[in-house]
N, C-alpha and C positions, 0 to 999 in steps of 0.2 A: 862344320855341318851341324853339331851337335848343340853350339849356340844357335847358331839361326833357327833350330827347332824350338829351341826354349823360350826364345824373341815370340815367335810366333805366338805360343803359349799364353805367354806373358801379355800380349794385347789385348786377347776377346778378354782375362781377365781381369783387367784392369778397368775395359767398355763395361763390364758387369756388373761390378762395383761399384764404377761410377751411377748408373742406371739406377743402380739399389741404392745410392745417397741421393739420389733426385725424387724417387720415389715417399720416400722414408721425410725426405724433408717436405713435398706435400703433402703426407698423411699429417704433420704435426703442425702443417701451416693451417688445415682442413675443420682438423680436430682444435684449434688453437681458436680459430674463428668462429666456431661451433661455439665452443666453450662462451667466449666473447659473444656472441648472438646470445646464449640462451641467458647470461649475466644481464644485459641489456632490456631484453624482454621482462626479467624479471622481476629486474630494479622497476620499470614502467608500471605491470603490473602490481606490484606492494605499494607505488608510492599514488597512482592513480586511484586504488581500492582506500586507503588511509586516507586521501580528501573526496572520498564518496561518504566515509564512514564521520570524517571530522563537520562536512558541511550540515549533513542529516540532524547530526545533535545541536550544531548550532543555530539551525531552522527551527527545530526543535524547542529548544530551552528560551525560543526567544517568542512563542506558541503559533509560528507560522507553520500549523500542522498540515495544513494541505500543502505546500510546499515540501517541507517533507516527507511526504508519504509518497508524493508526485516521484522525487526524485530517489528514494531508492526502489521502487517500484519499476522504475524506466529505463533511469541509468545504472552503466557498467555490466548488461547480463550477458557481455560476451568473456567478463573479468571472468577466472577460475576461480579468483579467491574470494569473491562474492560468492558463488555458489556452497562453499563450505565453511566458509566464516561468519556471514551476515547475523544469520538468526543466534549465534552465540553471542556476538558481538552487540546485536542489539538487545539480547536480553537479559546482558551482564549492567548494560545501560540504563533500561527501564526498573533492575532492582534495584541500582543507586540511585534513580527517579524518585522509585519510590520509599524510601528512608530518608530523602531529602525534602519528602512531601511530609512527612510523620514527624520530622524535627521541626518543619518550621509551620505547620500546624499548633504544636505544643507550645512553641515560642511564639504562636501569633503572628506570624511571619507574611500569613497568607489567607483567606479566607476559607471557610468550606466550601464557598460555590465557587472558588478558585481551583483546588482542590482538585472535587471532584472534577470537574472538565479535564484533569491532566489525567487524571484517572482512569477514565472514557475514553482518552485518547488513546493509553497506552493496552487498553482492552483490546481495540481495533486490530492488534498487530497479533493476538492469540499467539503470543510466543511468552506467556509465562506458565513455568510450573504450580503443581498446588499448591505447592508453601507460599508462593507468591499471590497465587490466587485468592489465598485463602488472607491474608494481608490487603489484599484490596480489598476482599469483602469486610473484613474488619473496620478497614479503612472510611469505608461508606456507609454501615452501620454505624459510626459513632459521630458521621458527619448532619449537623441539623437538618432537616427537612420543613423547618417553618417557612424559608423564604420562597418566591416564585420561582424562580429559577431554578434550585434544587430540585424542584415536585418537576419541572419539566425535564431535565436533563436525568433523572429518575425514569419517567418515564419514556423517554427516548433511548435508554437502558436495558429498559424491559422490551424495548421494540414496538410501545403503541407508539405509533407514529401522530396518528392524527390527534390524541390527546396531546401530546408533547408541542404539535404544533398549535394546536389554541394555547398552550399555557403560554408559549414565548412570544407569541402574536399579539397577547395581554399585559406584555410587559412596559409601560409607559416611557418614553425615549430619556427622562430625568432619571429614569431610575440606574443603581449601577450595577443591576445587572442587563444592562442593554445592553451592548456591546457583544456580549458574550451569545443572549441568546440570538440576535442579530445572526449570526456565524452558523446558531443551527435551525435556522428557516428555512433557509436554501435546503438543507441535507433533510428536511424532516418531510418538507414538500419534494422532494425525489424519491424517496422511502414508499411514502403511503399512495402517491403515482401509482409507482410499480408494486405496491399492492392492490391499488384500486384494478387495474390492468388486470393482473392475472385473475383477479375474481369474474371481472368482467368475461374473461374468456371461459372459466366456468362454467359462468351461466349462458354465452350462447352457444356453450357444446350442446345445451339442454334444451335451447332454444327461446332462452328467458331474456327476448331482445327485451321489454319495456320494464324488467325489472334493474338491469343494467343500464339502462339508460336514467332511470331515477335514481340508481346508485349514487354515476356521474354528476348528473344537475344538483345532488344536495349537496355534494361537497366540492362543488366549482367556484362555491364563493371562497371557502375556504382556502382554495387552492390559487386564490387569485385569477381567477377564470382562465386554466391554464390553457394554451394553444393545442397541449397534446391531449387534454380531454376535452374541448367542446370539439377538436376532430373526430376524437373516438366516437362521442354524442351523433355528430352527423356522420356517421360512420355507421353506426347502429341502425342511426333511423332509417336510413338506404336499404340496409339489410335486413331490416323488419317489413319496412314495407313489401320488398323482392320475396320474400317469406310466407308472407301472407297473401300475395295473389298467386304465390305458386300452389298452397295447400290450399286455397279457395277454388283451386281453378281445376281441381283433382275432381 
């Protein structure tokens, strides 16, 4: 009798046991997988973020700057390690930019109106400190200002736009800095657009339709008689005239 009791015993605890090794080895199959997903993801992430960072420079160094600006700009901003890496990363890059612009400067390696455009470029990103800054200023400071190109990419710098654009719009197709400033026409006529624009809107908070409008017309030749200001132009005149018979008609 006293066996059969301990038989009995003996079974729920042995179904317990067993229960507790089924258990115990899905916790480790669970957590085993885990471990393995988050390895996987990881690995994806460092080695996708490394050719976001490797493609950039080499867009970069090769002066396909709108390409790269395009693409760290767009891609990877679901990456984590984009988020805390990037701006380290690239501004460990643009200070060996630029010490590699000051060596081969001094060795002739490169021109100053070469120079400066990498320089300009790398302003764009406002991700240097002042030591660095103050090296670029250096940099530019000591770079000629006699040529045309320089006085325009100078001023394109400083942010006149529409001066910068007559200087590079004057640069004869022989000459070698065509090319270059070629690259900033486009960007100097979208600048001074969008400065034209918001003055315009200035002046008809005030109600200065025909002085905005002659803004426009003087520097549409300029602009290569652009489609989004001779609209603005008739855009105004609409709203001048609507204007004027509303406060005539008072």
């Amino acid at each position: 009798m006293n066996e059969l009791n301990n038989e009995s015993f003996k079974q729920p605890e042995e179904n317990l046991n067993t229960t507790k090794e089924k258990l115990n080895l899905k916790l480790i199959t669970i957590v085993l997988s885990s471990v393995l997903l988050i390895g996987i993801l990881f690995s994806f992430t460092t080695l996708s973020y490394k050719s976001l960072v490797v493609n950039f420079k080499n867009y970069f160094d090769n002066a396909h700057y709108s390409t790269a600006n395009n693409l760290v700009v767009t891609k990877g901003n679901m990456n984590i390690l984009k988020s805390f890496k990037i701006n380290n990363d690239l501004t460990s890059y643009f200070k060996d930019k630029l010490k590699s612009i000051t060596e081969k400067l001094n060795n002739g390696e490169i021109t100053s109106d070469e120079a400066l455009v990498i320089i300009n470029e790398i302003n764009r990103y406002n991700l240097l400190d002042k030591e660095i800054d103050e090296t670029v200023g250096v940099l530019s400071n000591n770079i000629s200002s006699s040529s045309t190109l320089t006085k325009g990419i100078s001023e394109y710098q400083k942010k006149n736009f529409k001066e910068a654009l007559t200087i590079f719009k004057s640069i004869p197709s022989n000459n070698e800095g065509y090319n270059t400033a070629a690259t900033y026409i486009p960007k100097c006529k979208e600048e001074y657009t969008n400065y034209l624009l918001k003055e315009v809107d200035t002046l008809v908070a005030e109600h200065y339709y025909s002085k905005s409008i002659t803004l426009l017309e003087e520097n549409l030749e300029l602009l290569d008689n652009s489609t989004k200001i001779s609209d603005k132009i008739e855009e105004l005149k609409t709203a001048r005239d609507k204007y004027i018979q509303e406060r005539d008609g008072k």
